[in-house]
C-alpha positions as CSV (number, residue, x, y, z in Angstrom):
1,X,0.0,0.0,0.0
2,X,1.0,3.5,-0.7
3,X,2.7,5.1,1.9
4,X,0.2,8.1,2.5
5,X,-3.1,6.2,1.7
6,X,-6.1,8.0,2.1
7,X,-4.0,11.2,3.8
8,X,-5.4,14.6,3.1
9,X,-2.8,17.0,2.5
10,X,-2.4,20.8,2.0
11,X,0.0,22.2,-0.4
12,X,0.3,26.1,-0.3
13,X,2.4,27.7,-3.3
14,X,1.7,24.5,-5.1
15,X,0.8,25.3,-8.3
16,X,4.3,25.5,-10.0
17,X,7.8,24.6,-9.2
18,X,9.2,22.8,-5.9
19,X,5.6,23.0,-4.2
20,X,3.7,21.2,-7.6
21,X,6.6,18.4,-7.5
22,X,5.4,18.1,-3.6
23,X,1.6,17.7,-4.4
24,X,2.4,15.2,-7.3
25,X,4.8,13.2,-5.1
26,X,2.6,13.6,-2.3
27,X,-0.7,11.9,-4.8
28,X,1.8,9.4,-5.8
29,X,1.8,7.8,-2.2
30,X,-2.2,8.1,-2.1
31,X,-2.5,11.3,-0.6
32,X,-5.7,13.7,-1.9
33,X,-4.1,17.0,-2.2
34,X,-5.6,20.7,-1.2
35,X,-3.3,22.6,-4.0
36,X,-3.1,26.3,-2.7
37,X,-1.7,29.0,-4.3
38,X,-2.0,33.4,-5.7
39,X,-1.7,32.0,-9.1
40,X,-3.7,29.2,-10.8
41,X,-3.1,25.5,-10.2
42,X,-5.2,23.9,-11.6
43,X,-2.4,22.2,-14.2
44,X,-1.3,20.7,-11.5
45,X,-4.5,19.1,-10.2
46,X,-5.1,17.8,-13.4
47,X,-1.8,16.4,-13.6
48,X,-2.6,14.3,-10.4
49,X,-5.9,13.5,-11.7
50,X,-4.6,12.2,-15.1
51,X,-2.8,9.7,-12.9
52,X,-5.9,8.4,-11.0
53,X,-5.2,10.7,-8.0
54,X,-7.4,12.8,-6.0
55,X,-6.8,16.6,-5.9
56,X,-8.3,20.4,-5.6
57,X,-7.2,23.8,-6.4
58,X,-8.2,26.9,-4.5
59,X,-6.7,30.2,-4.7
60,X,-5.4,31.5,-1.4
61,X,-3.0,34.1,0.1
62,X,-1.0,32.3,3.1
63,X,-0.5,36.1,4.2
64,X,-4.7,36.7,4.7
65,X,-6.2,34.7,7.3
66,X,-9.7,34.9,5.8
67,X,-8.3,32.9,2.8
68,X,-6.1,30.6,5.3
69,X,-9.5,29.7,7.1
70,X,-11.4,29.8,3.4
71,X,-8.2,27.2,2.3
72,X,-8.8,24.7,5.6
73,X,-12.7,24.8,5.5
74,X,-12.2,23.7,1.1
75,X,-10.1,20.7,2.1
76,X,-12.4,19.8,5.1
77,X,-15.2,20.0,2.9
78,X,-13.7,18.2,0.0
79,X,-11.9,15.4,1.8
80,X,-13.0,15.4,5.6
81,X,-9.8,15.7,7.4
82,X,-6.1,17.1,7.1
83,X,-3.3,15.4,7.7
84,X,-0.5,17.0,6.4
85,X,0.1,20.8,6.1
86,X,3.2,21.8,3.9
87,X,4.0,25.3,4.3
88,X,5.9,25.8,0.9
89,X,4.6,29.6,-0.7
90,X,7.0,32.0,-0.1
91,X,8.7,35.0,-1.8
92,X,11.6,34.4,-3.9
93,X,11.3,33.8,-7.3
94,X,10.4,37.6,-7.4
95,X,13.0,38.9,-5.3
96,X,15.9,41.2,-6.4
97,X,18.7,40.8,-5.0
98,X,20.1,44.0,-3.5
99,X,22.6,45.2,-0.1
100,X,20.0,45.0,2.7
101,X,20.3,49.0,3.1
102,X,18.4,49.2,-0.6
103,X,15.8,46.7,0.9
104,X,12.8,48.9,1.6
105,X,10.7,48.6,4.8
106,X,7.6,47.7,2.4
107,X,9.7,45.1,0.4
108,X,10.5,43.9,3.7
109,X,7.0,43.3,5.4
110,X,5.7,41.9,2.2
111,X,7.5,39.3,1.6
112,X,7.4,38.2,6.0
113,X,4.0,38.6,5.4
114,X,4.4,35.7,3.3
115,X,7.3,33.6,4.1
116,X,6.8,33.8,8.1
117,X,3.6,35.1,8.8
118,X,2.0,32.6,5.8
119,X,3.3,29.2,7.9
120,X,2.1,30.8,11.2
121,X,-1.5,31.4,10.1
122,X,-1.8,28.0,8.3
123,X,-0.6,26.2,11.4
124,X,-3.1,28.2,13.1
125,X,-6.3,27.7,10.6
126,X,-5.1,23.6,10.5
127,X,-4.4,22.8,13.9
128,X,-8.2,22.4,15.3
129,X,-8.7,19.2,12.7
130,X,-5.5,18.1,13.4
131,X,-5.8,17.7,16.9
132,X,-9.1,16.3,16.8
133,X,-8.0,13.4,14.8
134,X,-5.1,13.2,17.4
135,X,-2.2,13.2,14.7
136,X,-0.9,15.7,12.1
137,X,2.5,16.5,10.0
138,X,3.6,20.2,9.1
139,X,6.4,20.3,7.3
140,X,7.6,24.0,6.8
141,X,10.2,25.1,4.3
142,X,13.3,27.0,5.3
143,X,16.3,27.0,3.4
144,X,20.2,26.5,2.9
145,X,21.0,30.5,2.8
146,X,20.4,30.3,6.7
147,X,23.4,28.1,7.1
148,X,25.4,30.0,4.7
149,X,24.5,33.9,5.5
150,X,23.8,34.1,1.6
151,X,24.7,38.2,1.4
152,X,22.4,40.3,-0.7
153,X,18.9,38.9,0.0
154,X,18.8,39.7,4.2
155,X,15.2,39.7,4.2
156,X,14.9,36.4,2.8
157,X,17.4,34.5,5.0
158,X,15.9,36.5,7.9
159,X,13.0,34.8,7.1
160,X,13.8,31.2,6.5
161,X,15.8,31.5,9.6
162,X,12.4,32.3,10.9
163,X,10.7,29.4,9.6
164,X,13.7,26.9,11.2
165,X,13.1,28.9,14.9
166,X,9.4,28.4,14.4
167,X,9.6,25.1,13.6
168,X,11.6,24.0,16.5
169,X,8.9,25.8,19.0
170,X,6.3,24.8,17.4
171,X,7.6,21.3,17.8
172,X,7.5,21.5,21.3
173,X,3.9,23.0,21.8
174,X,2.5,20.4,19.6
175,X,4.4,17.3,20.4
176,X,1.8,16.4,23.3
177,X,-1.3,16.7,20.7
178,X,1.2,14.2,18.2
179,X,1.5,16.4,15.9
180,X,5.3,16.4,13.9
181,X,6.7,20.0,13.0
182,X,9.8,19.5,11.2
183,X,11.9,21.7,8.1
184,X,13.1,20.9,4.9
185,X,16.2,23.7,3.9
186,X,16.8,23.5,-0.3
187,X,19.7,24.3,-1.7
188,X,19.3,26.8,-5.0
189,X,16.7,24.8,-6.7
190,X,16.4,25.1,-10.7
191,X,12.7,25.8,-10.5
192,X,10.8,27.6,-13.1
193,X,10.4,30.6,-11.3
194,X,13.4,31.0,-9.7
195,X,14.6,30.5,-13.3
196,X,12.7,32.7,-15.0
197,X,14.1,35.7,-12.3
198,X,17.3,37.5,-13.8
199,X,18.3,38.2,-10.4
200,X,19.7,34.9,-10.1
201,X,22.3,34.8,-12.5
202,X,24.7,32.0,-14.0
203,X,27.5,32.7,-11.9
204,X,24.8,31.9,-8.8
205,X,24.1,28.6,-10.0
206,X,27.7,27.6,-11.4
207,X,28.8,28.6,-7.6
208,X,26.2,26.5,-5.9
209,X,26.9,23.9,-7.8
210,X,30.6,24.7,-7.2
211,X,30.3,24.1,-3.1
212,X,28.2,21.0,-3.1
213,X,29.3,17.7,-3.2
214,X,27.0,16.4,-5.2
215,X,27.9,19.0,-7.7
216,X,25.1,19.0,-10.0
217,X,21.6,21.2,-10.4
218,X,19.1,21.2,-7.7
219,X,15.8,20.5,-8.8
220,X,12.4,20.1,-7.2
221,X,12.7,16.3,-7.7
222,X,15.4,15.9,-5.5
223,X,13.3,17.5,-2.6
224,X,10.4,15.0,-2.7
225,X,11.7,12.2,-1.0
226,X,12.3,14.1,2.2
227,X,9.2,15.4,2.1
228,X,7.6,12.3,1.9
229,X,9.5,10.9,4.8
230,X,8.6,13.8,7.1
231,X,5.0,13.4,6.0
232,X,4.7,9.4,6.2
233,X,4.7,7.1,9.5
234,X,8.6,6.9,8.6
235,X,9.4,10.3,10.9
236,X,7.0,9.6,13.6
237,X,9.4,10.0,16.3
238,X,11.2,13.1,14.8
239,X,9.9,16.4,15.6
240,X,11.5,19.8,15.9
241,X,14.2,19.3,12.7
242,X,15.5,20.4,10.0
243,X,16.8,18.6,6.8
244,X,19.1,20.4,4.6
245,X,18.6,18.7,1.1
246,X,21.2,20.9,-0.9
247,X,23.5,18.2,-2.3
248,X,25.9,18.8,0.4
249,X,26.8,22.2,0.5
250,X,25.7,23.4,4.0
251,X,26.4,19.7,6.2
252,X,24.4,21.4,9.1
């Protein structure tokens, strides 16, 4: 049997890129998939679908908590319970990179409005059917530029670094309802987005791929498995962590 069989999961920012890998991989183990995003994901759901699986698309802002408590009540509503939150939209793929004193105070709040905030308030909105079923997963995502003190995008690491402190407390407030909190920390992944942003130039990659070693391209395929594992039965007694999958660049 599939590893996540009849699991309802929630994937926010899973319309494109690392997140949509995480909601296919996610339908691959028998999981029915809540795909959340701003933009539309609904290539994604049919993706999962095409392959027999069972998924949903609703647009939501992880920032708003109106559309976080819209997001929860769709997946209750549609599939009756939720068992695995991934906190995966953030801002990046959008982000120039800049010295932190060009960083504006609205550039700023924006985008920890979304990467900090966003895992905060969908904790928050999924944590009532969580503990009533007495089990749960989140699995937030942080990132390898917290280990490194990647210059020239400070509100970005600030926030990821964030997302690894929350994690660990959240851990510990939620281990008595069994619920696991635990972090997955990328490397530079080769998604379309982050692709598609100038700001993250050649060089970038060719020196990423430089200081791992596994010293190829990241993609979002190589983040699924550990995903997986922090949502299945397999990490049941791991709680508070937080896997850097990066290829071996940052051995935190």
């Amino acid at each position: 049997m599939a590893r996540l069989q009849d699991k309802v999961a929630i994937v926010t920012g899973g319309a494109r890129g690392i997140g949509a890998a995480f909601a296919k991989g996610l339908a691959r183990e028998g999981a029915k998939v809540m795909v959340a995003d701003i933009v539309d994901g609904n290539a994604t759901v049919a993706a999962i679908t095409d392959e027999r699986g069972e998924a949903d698309f609703l647009t939501a802002d992880v920032s708003s908590p109106p559309a976080v408590a819209a997001m929860t009540e769709a997946a209750l509503r549609r599939f009756g319970r939720i068992d695995i939150l991934v906190n995966n939209a953030a801002v990046l793929s959008t982000i120039t990179h800049k010295p932190f004193a060009e960083i504006t105070g609205a550039e700023w709040d924006q985008l920890m409005a979304v990467n900090l905030r966003g895992p905060f308030e969908c904790a928050k909105a999924a944590l009532p059917a969580m503990r009533r079923q007495g089990r749960g997963k989140i699995i937030n995502m942080a990132s390898g530029t917290v280990f490194k003190g990647t210059p020239m995008m400070l509100h970005y690491v600030t926030s990821k670094g964030g997302v690894i402190a929350f994690t660990r407390a959240l851990a510990r407030e939620l281990g008595p309802d069994n619920i696991q909190v635990n972090a997955i920390a990328p490397g530079l992944t080769a998604s379309e987005g982050v692709m598609a942003n100038r700001s993250f130039t050649k060089a970038m990659f060719e020196g990423n791929r430089a200081s791992r070693a596994l010293q190829r391209e990241e993609t979002p395929a190589d983040l699924v498995g550990a995903l997986l594992f922090l949502a299945s039965s397999d990490s049941d007694f791991m709680t508070g962590q937080t896997l850097v999958v990066d290829g071996g660049a940052a051995m935190h």
